[in-house]
C-alpha positions as CSV (number, residue, x, y, z in Angstrom):
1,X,-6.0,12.7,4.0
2,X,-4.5,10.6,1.0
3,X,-5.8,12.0,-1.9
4,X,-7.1,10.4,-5.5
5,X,-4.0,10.9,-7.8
6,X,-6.2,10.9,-10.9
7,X,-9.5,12.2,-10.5
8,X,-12.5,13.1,-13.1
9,X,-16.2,14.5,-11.9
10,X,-18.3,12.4,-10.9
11,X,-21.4,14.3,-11.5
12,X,-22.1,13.1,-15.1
13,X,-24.3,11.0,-17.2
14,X,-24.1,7.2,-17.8
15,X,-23.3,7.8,-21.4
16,X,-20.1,10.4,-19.9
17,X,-19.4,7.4,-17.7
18,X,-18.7,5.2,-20.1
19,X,-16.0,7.5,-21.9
20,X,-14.4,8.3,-18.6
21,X,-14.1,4.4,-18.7
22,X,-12.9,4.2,-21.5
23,X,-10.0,6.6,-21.1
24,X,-8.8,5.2,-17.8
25,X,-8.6,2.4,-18.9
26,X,-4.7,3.6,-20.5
27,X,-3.6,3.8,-16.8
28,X,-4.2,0.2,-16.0
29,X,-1.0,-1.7,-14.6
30,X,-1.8,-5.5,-14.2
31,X,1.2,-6.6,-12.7
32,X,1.9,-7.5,-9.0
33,X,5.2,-5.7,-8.0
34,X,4.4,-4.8,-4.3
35,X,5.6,-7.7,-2.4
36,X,5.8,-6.1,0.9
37,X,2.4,-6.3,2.7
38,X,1.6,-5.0,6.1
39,X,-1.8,-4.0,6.0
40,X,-4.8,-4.7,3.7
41,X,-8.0,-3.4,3.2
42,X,-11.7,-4.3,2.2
43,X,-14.0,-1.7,1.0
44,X,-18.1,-2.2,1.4
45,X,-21.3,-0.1,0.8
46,X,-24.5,-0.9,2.2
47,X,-28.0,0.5,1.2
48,X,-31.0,1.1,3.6
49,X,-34.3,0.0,2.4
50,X,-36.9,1.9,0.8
51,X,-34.0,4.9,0.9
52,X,-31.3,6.5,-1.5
53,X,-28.9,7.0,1.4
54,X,-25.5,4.8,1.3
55,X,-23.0,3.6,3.5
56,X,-19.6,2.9,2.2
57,X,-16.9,1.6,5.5
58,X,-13.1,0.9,4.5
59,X,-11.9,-1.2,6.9
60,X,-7.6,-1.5,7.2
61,X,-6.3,-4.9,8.9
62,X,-2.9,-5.9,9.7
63,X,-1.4,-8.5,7.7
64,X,-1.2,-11.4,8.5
65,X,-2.8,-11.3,11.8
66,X,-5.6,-9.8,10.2
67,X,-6.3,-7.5,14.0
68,X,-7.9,-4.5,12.8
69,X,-6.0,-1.4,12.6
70,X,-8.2,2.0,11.1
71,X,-11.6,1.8,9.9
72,X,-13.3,4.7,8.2
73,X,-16.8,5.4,7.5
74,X,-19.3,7.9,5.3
75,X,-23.1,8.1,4.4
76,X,-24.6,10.1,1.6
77,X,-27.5,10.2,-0.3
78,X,-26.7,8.4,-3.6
79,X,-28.2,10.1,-7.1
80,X,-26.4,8.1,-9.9
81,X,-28.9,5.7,-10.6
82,X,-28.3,1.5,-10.8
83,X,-26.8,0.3,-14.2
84,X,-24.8,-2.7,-14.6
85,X,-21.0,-2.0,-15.7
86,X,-21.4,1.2,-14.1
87,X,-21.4,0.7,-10.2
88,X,-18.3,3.0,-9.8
89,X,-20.0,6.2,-10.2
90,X,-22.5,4.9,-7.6
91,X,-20.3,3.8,-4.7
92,X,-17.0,5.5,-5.4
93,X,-17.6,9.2,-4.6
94,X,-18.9,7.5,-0.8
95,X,-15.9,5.3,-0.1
96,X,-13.6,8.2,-1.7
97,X,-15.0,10.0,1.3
98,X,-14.6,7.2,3.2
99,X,-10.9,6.8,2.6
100,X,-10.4,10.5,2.9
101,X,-10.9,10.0,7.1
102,X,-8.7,6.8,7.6
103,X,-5.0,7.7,9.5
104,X,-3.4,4.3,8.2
105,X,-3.9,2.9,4.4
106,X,-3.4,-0.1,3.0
107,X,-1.3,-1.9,0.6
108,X,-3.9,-3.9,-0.8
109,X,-7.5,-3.4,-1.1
110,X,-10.4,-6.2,-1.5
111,X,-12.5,-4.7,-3.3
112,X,-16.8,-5.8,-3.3
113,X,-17.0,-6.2,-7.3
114,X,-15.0,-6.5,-10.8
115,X,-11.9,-5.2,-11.6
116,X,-11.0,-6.2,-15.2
117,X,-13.7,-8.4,-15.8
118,X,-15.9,-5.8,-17.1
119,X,-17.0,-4.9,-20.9
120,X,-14.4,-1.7,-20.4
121,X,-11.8,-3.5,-18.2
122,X,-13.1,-1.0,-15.8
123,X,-15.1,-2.5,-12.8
124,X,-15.2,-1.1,-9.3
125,X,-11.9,-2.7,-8.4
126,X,-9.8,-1.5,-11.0
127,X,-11.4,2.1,-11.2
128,X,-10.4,2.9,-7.8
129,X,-6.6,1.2,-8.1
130,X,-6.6,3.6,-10.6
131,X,-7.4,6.6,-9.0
132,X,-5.8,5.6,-5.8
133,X,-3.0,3.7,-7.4
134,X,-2.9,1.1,-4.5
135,X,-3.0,-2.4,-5.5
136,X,-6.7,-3.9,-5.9
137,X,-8.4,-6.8,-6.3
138,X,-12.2,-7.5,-7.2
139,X,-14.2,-10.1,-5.1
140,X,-17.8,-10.3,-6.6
141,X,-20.5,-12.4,-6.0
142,X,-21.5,-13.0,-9.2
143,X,-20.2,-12.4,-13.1
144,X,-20.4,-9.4,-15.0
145,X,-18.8,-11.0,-17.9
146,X,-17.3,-14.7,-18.7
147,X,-20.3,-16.3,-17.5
148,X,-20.4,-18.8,-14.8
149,X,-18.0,-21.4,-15.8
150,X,-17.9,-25.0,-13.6
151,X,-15.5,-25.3,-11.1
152,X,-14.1,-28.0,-9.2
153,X,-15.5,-28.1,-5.5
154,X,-12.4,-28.1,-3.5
155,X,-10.8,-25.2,-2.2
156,X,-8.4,-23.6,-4.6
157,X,-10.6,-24.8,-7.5
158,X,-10.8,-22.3,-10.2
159,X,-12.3,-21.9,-13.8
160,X,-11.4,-18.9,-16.5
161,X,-13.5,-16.3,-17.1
162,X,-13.0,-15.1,-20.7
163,X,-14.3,-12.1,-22.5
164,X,-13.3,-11.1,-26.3
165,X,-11.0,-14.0,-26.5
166,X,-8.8,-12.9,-22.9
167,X,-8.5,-14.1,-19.7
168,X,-10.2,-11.4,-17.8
169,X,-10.6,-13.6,-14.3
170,X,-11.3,-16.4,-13.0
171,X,-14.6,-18.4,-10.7
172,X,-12.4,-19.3,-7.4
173,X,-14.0,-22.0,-5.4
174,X,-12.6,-20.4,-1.9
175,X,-14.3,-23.0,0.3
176,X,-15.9,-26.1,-0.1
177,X,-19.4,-26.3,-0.5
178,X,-20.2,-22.9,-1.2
179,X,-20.5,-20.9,-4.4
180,X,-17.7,-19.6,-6.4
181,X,-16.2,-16.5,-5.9
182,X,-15.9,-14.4,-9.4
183,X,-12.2,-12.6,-9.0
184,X,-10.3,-10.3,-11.4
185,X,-7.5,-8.1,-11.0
186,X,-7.8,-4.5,-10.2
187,X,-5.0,-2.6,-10.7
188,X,-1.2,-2.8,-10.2
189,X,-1.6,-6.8,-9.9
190,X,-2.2,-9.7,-11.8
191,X,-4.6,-12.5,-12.0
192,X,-2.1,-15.1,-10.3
193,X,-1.4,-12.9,-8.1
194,X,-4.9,-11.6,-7.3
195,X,-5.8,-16.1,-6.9
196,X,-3.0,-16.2,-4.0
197,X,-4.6,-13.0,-2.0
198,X,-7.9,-14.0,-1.8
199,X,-7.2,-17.6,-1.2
200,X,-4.4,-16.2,1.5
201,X,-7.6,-14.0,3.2
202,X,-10.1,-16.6,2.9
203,X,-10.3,-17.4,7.0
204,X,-13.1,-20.1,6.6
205,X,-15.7,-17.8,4.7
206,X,-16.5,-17.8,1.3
207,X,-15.0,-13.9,0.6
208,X,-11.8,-12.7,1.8
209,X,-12.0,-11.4,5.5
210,X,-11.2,-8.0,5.1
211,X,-14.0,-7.3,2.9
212,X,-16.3,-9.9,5.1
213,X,-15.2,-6.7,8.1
214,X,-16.3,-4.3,5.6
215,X,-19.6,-5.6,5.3
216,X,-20.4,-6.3,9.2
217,X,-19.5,-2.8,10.1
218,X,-21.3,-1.0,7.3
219,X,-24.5,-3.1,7.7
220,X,-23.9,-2.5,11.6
221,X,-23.2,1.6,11.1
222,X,-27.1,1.3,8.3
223,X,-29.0,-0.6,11.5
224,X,-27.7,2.1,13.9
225,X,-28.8,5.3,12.0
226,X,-31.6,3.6,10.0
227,X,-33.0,0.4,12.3
């Protein structure tokens, strides 16, 4: 088991979230210096209806034959209620389990939601390249901050997203036709760099296709123990 290098409790109140946010955001290392890539991985969490249970799958492909190498799995009944800017202490304690079972880890982890562009600089993404200090990268499918900026339609296409004045991400148009993709840096990369991955793991689908595994397998794992 690889554990968190940081780690904080998770059992706390929104307004306790906030300051944990606050002070992780010191650890935050937005620069891409791991150029050796074997293996990356996408991260997912899937809900079933009309119940509080989750289920949070890590899924670790080979790059850049993308064949899949580990996948890890864990379902728990989740407490910390919805709040936008806040999804980490939701889904984190699940995939931390999840992550906690896999035998092979990645080097780079597509992550389902913001990394720095977030009103703390402290999205999913970046909260867990933090606390696992692995490279990360956040894929979401819609803005939390920046608003929705136009972008060009062909592939590669991209439009800033800009909070306070900085450049926190940008809209990446991954395929044509389809709507943007809202991508920011996690942790121990940077925004060019974090625009070369997911375009890299785009395989004809709008989001990169570790994290388009991620999603198959969890909602596949929810249909099985909740149909």
């Amino acid at each position: 088991m690889k554990n968190p290098l940081i780690s904080h409790p998770w059992d706390v109140s929104p307004k306790e979230a906030v300051e944990i946010q606050k002070r992780l955001r010191q650890f935050l290392h937005l620069k891409w210096d791991h150029p050796n890539v074997s293996r990356v991985g996408g991260i997912d969490v899937s809900y079933a209806r009309e119940s509080k249970y989750g289920y949070a799958v890590v899924v670790v492909l080979t790059w850049p034959s993308l064949e899949e190498l580990d996948i890890a799995w864990a379902r728990e009944e989740i407490s910390f209620p919805y709040i936008p800017g806040l999804l980490t202490f939701r889904e984190a304690p699940l995939l931390l389990q999840a992550w906690g079972k896999l035998q092979h880890y990645p080097d780079l982890i597509y992550v389902d939601g913001q990394g720095i562009a977030h009103p703390r600089s402290m999205g999913l993404a970046a909260h867990l390249g933090v606390l696992l200090q692995v490279p990360t990268i956040g894929c979401a499918k819609t803005p939390l901050v920046g608003g929705e900026p136009p972008v060009g339609n062909r592939r590669g296409d991209y439009a800033p997203l800009i909070y306070k004045g900085k450049k926190v991400g940008v809209a990446l148009r991954t395929r044509e036709g389809v709507r943007p993709l809202y991508v920011s840096p996690g942790h121990r990369i940077d925004l060019e760099a974090s625009i070369h991955w997911v375009l890299q793991a785009c395989r004809g689908y709008r989001v990169p296709e570790p994290l388009r595994r991620a999603h198959i397998k969890a909602n596949r794992i929810r249909s099985t123990i909740n149909p």
